[in-house]
NURO-124418 format. One record per residue: residue in three letters; z, x, y negated of N, C-alpha, C in turn. Coordinates in steps of 0.02 Angstrom, whole numbers, plus 50000, padded with zeros to 5 digits. Last residue first. Example, Ala and Ser with C-alpha at 12.3 -4.5 7.8 and 13.67 -1.06 7.14 Angstrom:
% NURO-124418
SER503545064250112503575068450053503945064549998/ALA503905066050284503905061550225503905066050165/
END
This chain:
% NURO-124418
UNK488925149549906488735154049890488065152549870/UNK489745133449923489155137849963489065144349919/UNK491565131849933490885131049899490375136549920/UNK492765127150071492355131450020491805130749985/UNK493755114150058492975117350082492865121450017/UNK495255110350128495055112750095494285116950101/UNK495125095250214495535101150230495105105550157/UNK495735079450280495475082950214495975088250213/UNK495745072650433496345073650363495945080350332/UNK494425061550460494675067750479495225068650437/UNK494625041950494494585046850476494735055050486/UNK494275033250656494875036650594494365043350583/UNK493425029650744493265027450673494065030450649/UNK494715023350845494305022450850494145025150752/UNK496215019650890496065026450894495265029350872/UNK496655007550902496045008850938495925015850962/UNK497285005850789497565005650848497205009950909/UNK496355008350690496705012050702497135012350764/UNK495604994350758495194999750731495775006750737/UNK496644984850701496244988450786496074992150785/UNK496734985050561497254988850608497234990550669/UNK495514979750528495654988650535496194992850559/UNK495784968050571495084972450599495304978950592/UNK496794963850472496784961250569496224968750602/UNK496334965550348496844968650373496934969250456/UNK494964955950371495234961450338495504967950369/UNK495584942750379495234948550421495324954250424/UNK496224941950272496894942150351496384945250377/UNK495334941550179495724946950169496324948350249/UNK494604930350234494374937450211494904943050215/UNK495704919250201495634922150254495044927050273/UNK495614920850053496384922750113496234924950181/UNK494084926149999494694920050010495274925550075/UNK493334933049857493524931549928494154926249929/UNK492474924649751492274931849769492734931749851/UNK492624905649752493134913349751492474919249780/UNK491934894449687492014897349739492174905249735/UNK492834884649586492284886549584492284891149672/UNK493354868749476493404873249532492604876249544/UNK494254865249332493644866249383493674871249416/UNK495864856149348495404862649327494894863849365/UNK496464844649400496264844249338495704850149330/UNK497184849849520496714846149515496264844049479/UNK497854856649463497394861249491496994857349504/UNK498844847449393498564852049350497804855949407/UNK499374842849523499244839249478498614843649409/UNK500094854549559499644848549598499124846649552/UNK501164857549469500524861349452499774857849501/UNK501714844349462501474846249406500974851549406/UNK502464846149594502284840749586501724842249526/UNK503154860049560502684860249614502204853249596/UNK503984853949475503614858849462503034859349498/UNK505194843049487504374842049499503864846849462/UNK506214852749436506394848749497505524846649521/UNK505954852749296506594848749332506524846949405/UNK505254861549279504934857749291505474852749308/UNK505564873849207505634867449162505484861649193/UNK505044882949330505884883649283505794877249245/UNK503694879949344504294878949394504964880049367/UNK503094884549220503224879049230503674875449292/UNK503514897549225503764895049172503634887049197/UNK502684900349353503394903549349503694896749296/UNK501524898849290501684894149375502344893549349/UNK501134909949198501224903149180501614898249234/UNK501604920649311502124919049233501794911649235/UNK499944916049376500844919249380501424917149362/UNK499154920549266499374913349298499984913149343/UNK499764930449141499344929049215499504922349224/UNK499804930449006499424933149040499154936149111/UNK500504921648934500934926748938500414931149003/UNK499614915548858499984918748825500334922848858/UNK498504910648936498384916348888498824918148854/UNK499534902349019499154907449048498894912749007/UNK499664892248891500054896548927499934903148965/UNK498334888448883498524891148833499194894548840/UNK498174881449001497774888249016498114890448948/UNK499224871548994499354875949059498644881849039/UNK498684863248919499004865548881499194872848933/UNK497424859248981497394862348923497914864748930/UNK498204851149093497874857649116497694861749075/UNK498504840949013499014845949022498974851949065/UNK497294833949007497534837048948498424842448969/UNK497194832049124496724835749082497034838349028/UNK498344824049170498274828849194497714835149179/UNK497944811249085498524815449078498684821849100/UNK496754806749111496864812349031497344815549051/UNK496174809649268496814805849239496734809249185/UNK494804812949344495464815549327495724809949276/UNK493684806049358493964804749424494494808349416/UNK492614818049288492714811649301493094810749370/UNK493734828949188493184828249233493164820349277/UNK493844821848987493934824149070493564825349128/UNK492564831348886493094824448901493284828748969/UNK493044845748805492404840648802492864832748824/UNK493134861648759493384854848780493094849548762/UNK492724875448875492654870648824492944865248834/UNK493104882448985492664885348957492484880348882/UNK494484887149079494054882149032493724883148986/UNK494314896149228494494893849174494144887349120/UNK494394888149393494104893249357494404891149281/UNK495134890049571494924887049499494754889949449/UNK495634892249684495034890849681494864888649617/UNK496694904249717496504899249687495794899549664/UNK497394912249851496754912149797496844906049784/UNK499074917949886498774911649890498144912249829/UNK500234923749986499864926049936499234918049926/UNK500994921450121501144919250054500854919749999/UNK500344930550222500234921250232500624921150150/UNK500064943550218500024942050184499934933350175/UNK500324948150350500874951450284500624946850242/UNK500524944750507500174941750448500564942350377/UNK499994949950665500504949650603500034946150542/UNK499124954350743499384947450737499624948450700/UNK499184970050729498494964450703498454956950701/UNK500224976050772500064973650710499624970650675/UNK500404977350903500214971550898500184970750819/UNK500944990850922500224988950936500124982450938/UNK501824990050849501554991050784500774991750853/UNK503114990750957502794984650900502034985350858/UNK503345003650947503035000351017502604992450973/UNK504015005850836503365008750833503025004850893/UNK505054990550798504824997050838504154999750835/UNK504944976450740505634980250742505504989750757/UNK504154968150729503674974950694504464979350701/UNK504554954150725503884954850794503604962550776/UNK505464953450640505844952950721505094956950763/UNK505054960750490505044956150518505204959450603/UNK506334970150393505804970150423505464966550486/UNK507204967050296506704962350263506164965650330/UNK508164978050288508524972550346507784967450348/UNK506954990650248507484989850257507924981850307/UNK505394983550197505744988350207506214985050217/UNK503764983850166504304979050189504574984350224/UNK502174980250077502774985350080503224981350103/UNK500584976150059501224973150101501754977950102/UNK499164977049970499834981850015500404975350024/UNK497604975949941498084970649947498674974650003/UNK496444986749860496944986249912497434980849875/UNK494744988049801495454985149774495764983549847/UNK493484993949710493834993149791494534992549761/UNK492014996149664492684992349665492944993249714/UNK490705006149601491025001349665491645000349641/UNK490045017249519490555007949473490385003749558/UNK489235023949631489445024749549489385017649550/UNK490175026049779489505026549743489555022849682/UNK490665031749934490675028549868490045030249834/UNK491075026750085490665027350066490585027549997/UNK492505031250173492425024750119491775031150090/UNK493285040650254493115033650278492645029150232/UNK493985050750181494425043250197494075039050230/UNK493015059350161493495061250198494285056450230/UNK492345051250068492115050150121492505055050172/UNK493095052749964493235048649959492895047650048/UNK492715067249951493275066549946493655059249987/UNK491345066849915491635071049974492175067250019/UNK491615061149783491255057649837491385062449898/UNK492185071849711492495064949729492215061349776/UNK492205087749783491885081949731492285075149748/UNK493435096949837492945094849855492605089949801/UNK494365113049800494305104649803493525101149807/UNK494585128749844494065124049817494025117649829/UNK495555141649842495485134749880494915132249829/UNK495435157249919495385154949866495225147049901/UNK495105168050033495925164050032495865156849971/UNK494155171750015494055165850070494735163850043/UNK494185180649906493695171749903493765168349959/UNK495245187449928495225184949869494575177649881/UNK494595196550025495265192450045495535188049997/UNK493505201749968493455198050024494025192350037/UNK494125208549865493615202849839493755198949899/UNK495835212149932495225212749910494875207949872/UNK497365212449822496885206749869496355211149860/UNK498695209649775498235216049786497935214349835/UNK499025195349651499035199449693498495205249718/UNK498215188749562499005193049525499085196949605/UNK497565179849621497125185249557497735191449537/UNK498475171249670497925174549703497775183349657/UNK498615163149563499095167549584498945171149638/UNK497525157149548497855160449484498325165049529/UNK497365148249655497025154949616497225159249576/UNK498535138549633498155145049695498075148849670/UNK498105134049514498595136149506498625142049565/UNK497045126649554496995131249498497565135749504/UNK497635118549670497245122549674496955128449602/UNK498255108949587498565113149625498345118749637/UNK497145103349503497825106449481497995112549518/UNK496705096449626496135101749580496675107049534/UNK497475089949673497155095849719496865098849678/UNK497675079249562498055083949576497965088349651/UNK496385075749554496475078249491497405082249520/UNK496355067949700495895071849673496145077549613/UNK497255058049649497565062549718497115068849705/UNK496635049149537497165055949537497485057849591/UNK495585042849627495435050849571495915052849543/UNK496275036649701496185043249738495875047949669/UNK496665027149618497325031549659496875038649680/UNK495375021749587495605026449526496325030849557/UNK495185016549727494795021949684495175025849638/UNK496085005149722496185011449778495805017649754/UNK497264996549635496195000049610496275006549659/UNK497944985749687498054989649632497204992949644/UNK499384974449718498774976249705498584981949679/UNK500874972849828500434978149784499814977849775/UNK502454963749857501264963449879501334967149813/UNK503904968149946503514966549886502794969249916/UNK505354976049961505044970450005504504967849921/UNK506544980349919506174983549979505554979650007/UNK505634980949768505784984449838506584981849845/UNK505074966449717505204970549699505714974249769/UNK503564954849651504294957149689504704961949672/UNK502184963449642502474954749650502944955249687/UNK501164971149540501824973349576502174962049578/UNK499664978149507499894971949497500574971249536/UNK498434988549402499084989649461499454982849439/UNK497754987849316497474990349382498124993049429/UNK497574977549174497794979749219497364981649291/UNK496764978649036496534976549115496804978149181/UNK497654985548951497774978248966497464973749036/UNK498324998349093498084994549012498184986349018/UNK499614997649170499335001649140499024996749089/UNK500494986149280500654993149256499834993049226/UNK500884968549281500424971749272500714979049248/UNK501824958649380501874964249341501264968849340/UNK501974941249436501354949449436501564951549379/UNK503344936249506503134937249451502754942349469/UNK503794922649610503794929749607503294932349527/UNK504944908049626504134912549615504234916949597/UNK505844899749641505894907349684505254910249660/UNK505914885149625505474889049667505564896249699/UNK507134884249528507144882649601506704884149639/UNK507324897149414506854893849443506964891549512/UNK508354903049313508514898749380508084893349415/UNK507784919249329508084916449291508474911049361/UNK506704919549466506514922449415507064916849368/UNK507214928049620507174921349586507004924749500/UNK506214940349728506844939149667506734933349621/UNK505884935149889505804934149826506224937149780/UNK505764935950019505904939649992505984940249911/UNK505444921050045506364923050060506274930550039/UNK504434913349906504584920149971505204918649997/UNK503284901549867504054904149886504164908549939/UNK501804909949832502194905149827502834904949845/UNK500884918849703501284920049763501804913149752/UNK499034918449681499804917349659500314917949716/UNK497644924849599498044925649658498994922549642/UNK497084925249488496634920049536497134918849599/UNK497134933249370497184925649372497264919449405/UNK497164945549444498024942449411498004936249380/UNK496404945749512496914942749558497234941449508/UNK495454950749411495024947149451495904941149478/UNK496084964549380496074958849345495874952749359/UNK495284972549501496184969949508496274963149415/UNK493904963849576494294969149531494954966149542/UNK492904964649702493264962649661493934964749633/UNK492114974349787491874971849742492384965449706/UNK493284975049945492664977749887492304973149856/UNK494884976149980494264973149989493724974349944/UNK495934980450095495294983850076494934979150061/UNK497624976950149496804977750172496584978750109/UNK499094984250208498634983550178497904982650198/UNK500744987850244500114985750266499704982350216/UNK501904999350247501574997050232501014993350250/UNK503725000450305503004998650343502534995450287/UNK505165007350363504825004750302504165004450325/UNK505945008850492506185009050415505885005850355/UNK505975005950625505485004550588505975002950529/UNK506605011250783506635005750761506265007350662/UNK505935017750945506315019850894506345014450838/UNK505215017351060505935011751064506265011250983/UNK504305027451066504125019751044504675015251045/UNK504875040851086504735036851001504635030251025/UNK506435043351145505825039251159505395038851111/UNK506585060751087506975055951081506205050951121/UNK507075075451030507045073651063507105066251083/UNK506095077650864506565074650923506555072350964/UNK504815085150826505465084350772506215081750811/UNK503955079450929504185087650898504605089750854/UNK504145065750921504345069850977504345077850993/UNK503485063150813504295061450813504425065450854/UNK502285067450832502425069550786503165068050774/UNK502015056350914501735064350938502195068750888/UNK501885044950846502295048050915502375052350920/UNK500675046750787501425048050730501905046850807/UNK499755048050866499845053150828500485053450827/UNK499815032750928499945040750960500055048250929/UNK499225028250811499975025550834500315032750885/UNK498275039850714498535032050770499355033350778/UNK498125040850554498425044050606498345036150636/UNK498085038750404497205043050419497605042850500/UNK499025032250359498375025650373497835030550406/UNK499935041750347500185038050407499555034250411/UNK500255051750253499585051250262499535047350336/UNK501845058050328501385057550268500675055450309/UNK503135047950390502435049750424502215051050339/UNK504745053250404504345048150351503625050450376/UNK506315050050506505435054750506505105050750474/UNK507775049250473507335048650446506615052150464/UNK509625049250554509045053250518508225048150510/UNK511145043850524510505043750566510215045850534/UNK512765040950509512335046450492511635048050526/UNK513185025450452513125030750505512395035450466/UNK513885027050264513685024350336513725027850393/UNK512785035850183513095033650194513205030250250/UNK511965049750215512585048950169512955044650176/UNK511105053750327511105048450293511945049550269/UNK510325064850418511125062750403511295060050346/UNK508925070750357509525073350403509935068850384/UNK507115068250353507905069150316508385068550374/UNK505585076850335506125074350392506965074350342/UNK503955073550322504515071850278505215072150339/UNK502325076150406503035072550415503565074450356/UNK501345085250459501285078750417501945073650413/UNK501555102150485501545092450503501855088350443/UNK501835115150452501085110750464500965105950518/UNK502795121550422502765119250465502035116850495/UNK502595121950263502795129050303502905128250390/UNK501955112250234501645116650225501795122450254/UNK502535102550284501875101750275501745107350296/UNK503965096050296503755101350347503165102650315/UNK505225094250173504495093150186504105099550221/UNK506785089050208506205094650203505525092650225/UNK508365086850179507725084050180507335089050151/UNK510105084550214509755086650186509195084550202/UNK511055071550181511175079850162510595083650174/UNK510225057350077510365060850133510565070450134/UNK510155051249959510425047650022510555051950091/UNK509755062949871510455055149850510645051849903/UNK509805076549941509405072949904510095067949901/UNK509585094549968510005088449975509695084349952/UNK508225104550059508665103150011509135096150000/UNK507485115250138507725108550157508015111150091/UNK506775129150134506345121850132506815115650124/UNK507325140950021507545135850086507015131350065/UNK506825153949989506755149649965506875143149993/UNK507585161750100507625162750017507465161049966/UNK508095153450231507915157050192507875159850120/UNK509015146250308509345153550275508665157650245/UNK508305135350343509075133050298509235142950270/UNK507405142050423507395135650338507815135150297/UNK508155146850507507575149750460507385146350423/UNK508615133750575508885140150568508815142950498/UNK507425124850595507935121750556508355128150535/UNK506555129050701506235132650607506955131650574/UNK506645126550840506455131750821506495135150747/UNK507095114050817507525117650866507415125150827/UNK506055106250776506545106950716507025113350759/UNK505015110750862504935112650814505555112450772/UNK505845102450991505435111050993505285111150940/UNK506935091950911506405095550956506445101050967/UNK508915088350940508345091050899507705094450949/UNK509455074550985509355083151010508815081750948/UNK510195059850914509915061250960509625068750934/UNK511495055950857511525059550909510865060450943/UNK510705046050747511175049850738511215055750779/UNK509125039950789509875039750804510215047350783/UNK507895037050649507865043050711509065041850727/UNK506575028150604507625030350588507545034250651/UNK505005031350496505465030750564506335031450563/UNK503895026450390504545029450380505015026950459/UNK502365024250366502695021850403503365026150399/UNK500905015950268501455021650262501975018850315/UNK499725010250311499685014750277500365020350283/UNK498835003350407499545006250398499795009950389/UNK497865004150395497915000250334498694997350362/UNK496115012750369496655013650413497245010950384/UNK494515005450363494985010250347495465008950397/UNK493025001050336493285003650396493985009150403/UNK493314986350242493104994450236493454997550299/UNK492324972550215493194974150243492604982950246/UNK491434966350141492264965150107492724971250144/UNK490344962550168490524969650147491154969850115/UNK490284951750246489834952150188490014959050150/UNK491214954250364491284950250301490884951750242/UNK490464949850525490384952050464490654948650404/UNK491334955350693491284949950619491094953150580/UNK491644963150781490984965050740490894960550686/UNK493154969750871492494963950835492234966550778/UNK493634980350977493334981250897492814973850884/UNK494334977051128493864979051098493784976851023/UNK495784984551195495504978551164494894980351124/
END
């Protein structure tokens, strides 16, 4: 299928925006040529790679002593005992990769195999994550957690960090929309390679190394802009870039995404039909009504933004007024949006379905993926 060329005015970023993919692997099914080969010598070495964890006996991160990009857990604790291939770094890989990568871990079909957990996300630039926690609302989910005994079901934005929040959580796992500041994620993916890498060295310096065998072995993290263009994404001083994630896990994973075979149609899908921009802006003074509003609905659009500044998204405010609304909550915020001036959104919904639609071809495609970020030496 060929790559459309729509332009969204620089909204959509040529990324990869399935992001995280976690596989169930059957109980009885053979172990590969790689787990066949290491599982032995893992389990009896002297620093074993596999170790137990809460859901499963055991789990090992192949990365480093294997070198694949995979998480593999063994024999689920409870229940039937099926295993787990978690794809790391699943948005930089095609669909053929992370195949590629079941079928050295097991013997098994990958594309029949059935879909544990599935992120999806789009990319959009130049509007901030404080920007959504006024502007973006979520309307009745079936994933929802009811808030108290709100007959709506509205979902609540949980702002993590300062007050300008840069992480926005609507729901709660297995199934929940993630805003959050894709930049500031990668300057601490950044700040921990730079860690890590100190730490290399250091222990480098304690061994009987030549000079020679001492500076090539030595790791050197790349600048941030390097860094950021080893993802695909062009940066450049105070850009924005803000990811809209879809996380959906466990029984919550929709009928048309059951199988990796599925996930070449992930560009019909639509993670995000419940998220909803509002077109309205705050109140900037109070004067009279806008002409052709009712007082009644002016003046109770006042009282609805003095809510909003109290508990500090529009969100919560929706929330609180769907819990008291007896029943005509929905009826009331109508009513109220009609009241509040409207303005034209930085992006709309269907920006963002682009968005997401385009880059999952794009990865489908096999097309435009990124390289996986390898350690560069510094020039002499």
């Amino acid at each position: 299928m060929p790559i459309p060329q729509t332009s969204l005015s620089g909204l959509v970023r040529k990324s990869q925006v399935l992001d995280k993919v976690d596989i169930r692997i059957p109980e009885l099914a053979a172990l590969g040529p790689v787990l066949t080969e290491h599982v032995g010598q893992l389990k009896n070495d002297s620093a074993p790679l596999f170790r137990p964890s809460r859901f499963y006996q055991q789990v090992s991160d192949l990365r480093e002593r294997v070198g694949i990009d995979a998480v593999v857990h063994l024999s689920f604790r409870y229940g039937c005992p099926t295993h787990k291939v978690e794809i790391i770094d699943a948005g930089e890989k095609t669909l053929s990769d992370m195949a590629e990568i079941v079928t050295k871990l097991f013997d098994v079909d990958p594309w029949s195999l059935s879909l544990m957990r599935l992120d999806l996300a789009a990319d959009i630039e130049g509007v901030p994550v404080p920007w959504f926690k006024h502007h973006a609302v979520v309307n009745r989910k079936r994933f929802s957690s009811q808030i108290e005994k709100s007959t709506e079901q509205e979902l609540k934005f949980v702002g993590m960090g300062t007050a300008e929040a840069q992480s926005l959580y609507v729901g709660k796992r297995p199934n929940l929309v993630r805003i959050y500041d894709k930049i500031a994620e990668w300057r601490m993916q950044l700040s921990k390679l730079e860690r890590d890498a100190k730490r290399f060295n250091a222990r480098l310096k304690e061994m009987a190394l030549t000079p020679d065998e001492r500076y090539y072995g030595a790791r050197t993290p790349p600048n941030f802009e390097d860094y950021c263009k080893a993802r695909g994404y062009a940066y450049r001083e105070d850009k924005i870039l803000t990811r809209i994630e879809r996380q959906i896990g466990s029984n919550q994973i929709p009928s048309e995404l059951r199988t990796i075979a599925d996930l070449k149609h992930a560009h019909e899908f639509k993670p995000f039909k419940d998220l909803r921009i509002l077109p309205t802006g705050p109140l900037k003074q109070i004067g009279c009504p806008p002409r052709g509003v009712p007082v009644r609905n002016w003046l109770a659009y006042i009282g609805f933004c003095s809510l909003e500044k109290f508990y500090g998204s529009t969100q919560l405010a929706r929330s609180v007024v769907l819990q008291h609304g007896q029943g005509n909550g929905k009826r009331i915020l109508e009513s109220i949006e009609e009241a509040a001036p409207q303005l034209t959104p930085p992006v709309t919904m269907e920006q963002i379905q682009e968005s997401y639609r385009r880059s999952t071809l794009i990865q489908n495609s096999g097309k435009y993926l990124c390289p996986t970020y390898e350690y560069a030496k510094q020039s002499t």
